[in-house]
C-alpha positions as CSV (number, residue, x, y, z in Angstrom):
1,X,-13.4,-178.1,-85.6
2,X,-15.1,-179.2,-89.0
3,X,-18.3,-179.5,-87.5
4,X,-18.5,-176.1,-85.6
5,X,-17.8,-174.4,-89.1
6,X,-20.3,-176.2,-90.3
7,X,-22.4,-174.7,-87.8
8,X,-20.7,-171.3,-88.2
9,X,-21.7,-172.0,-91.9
10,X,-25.5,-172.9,-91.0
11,X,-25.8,-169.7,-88.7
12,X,-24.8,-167.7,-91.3
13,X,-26.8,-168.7,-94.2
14,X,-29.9,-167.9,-91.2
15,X,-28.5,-164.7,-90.8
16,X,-28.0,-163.9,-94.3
17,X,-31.7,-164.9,-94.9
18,X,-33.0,-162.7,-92.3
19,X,-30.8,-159.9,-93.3
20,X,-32.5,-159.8,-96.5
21,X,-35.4,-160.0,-95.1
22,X,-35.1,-156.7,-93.1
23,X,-34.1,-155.1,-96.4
24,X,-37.1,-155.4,-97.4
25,X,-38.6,-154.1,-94.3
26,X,-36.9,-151.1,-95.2
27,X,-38.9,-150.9,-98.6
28,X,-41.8,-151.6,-96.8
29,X,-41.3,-149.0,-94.1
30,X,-40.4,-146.4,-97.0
31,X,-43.6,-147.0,-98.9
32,X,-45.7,-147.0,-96.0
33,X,-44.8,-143.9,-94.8
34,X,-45.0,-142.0,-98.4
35,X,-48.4,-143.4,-98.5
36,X,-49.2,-142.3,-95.4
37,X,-48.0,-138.9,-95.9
38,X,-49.9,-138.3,-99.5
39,X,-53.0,-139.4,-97.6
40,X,-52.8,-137.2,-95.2
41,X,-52.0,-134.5,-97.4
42,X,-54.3,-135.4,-100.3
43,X,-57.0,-136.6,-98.0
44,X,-56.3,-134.7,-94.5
45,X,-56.6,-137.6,-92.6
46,X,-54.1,-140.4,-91.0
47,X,-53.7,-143.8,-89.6
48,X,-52.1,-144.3,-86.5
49,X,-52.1,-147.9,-87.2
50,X,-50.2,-147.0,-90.7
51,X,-48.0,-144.8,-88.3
52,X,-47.7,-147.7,-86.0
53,X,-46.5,-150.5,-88.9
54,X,-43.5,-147.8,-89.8
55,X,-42.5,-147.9,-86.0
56,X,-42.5,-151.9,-85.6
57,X,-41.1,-152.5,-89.1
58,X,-38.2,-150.2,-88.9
59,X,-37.6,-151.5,-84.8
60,X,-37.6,-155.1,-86.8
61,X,-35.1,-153.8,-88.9
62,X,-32.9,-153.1,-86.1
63,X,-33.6,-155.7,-84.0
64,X,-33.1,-158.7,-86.7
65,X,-30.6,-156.5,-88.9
66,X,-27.9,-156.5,-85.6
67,X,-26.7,-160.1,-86.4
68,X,-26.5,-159.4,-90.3
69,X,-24.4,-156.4,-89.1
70,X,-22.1,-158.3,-87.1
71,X,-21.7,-161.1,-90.2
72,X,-20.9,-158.5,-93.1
73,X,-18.4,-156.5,-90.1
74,X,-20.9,-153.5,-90.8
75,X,-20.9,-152.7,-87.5
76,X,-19.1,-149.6,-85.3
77,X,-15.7,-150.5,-84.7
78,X,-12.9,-148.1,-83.7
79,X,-10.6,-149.0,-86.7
80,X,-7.9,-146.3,-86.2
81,X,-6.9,-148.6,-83.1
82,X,-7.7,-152.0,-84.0
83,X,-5.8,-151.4,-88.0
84,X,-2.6,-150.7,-85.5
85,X,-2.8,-154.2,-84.0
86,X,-2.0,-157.6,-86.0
87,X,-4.3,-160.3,-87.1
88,X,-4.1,-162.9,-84.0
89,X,-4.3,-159.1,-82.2
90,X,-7.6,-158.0,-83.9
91,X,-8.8,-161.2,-83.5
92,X,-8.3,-162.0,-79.7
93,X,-9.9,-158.5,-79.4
94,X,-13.1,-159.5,-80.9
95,X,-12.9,-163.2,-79.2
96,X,-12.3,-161.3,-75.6
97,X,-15.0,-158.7,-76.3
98,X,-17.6,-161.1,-78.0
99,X,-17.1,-163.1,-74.5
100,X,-17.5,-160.7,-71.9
101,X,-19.6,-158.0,-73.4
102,X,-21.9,-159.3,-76.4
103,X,-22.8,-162.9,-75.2
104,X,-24.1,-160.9,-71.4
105,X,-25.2,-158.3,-73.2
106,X,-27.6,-160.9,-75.8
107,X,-28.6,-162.9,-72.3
108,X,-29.6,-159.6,-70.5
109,X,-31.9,-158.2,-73.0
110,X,-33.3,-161.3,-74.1
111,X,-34.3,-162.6,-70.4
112,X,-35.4,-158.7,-69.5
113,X,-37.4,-158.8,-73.4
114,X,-39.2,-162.3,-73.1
115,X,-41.3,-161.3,-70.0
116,X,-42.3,-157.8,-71.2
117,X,-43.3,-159.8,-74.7
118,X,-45.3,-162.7,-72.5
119,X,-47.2,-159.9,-70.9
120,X,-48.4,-157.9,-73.6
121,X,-49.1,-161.2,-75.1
122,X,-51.2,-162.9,-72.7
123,X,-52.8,-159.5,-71.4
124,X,-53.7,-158.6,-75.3
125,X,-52.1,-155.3,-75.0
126,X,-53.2,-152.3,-77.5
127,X,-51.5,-149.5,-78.4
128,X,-53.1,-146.5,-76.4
129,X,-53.4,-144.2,-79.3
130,X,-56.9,-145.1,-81.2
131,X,-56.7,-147.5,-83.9
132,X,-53.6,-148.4,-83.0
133,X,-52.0,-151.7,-83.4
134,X,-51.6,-154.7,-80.8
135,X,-48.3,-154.4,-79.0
136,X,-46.9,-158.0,-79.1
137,X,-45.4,-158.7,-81.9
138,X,-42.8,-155.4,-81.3
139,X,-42.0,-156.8,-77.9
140,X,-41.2,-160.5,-79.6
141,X,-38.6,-158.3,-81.6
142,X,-36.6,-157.7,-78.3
143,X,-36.1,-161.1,-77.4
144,X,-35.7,-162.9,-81.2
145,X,-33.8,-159.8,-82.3
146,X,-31.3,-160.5,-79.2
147,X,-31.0,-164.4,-79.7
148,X,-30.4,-164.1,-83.3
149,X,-27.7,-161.4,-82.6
150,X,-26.2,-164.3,-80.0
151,X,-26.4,-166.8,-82.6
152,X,-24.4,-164.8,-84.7
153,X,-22.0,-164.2,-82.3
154,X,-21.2,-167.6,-81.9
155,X,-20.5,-168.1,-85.5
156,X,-17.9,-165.4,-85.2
157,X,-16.7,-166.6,-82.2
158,X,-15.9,-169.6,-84.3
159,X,-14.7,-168.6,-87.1
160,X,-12.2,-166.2,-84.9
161,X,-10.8,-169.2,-83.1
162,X,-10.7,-171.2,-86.4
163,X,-8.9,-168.5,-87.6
164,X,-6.1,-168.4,-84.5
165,X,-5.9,-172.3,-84.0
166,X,-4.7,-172.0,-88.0
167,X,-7.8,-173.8,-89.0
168,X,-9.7,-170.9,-91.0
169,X,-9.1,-167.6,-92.9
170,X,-9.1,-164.1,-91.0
171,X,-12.6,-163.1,-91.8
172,X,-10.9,-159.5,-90.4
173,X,-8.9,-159.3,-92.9
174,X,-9.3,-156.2,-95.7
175,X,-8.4,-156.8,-99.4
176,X,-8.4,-153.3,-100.6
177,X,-10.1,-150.6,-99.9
178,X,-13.8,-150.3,-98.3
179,X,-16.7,-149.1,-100.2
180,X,-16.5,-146.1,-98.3
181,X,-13.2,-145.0,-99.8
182,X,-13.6,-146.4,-103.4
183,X,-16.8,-144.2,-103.1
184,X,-15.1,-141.0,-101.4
185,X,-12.2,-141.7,-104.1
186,X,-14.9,-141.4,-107.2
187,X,-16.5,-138.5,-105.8
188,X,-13.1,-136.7,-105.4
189,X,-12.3,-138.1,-108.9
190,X,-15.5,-136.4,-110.1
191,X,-14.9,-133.2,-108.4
192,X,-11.5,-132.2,-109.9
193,X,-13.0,-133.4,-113.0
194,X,-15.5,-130.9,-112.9
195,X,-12.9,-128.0,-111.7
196,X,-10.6,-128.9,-114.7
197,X,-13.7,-128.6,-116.9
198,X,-14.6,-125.6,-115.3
199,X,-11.3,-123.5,-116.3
């Protein structure tokens, strides 16, 4: 069991790198698209290859963002049922669900992505709208962003079993409240601060 943490350890340092990453995709996206928008309204003109760039950057933020998701538990969960069940329960639920719907899932789209990515690749294909960019290195995102997402997977997968063979911590687990509610508590804080001032 030592060595698959490791290897749980390993996949998530890779993920947290690439998550990172994709944050700053999301800069980059941002900028990108101001720029492209002062142009066009300074300048009356546009780039579809500027457009373009916005369009692969924010599908890389997706597509390589899934796995960080799944590490930092960002992801959509339907916590009103899964907060009823106990640890080993929450945890068997994500070992049972990781097994029969993410890891077919991450095979599916990345055998049905890598073809569509050869193509384009080997063919040289263009985006049809003029000056547009070459389509390749979007497709690559289906099958990478996939694979890394199945990666991930199998770290969790590990560190859920490490968890109910009584070998690791329950990564499930919440100390406290989320962000969410520490930020909808301030915000109410604020607001019957400001209606006390008010009277």
């Amino acid at each position: 069991m030592s060595f698959l943490l490791t290897l749980s350890r390993l996949i998530d340092a890779l993920t947290e790198r690439i998550g990172k990453l994709a944050m700053w995709f999301i800069l980059a996206t941002t900028m990108i698209s101001a720029g492209n928008a002062i142009v066009r309204k300074l300048f009356d003109t546009s780039s579809n290859a500027f457009l373009e760039i916005q369009w692969y950057l924010f599908a890389a933020v997706f597509m390589l963002g899934s796995g960080y998701a799944f590490l930092r538990n960002a992801h959509v969960r339907i916590d009103f049922i899964s907060s009823k069940f106990s640890a080993r329960g929450r945890n068997w639920v994500d070992v049972i669900g990781i097994l029969v719907f993410v890891f077919p899932l991450c095979y599916m789209m990345a055998t049905l992505g890598w073809p569509l990515f050869v193509n384009a690749y080997e063919s040289g294909e263009m985006s049809s709208n003029a000056g547009g960019l070459i389509r390749w290195p979007v497709y690559a995102l289906i099958p990478a962003g996939f694979a890394l997402l199945a990666l991930q997977s199998l770290s969790e997968l590990i560190k859920r079993i490490a968890f109910l063979t009584g070998n690791g911590p329950d990564v499930l687990a919440h100390e406290g409240p989320s962000e969410e509610e520490l930020l909808a508590q301030q915000l109410l804080e604020e607001e019957q601060q400001r209606l006390k001032a008010a009277q």
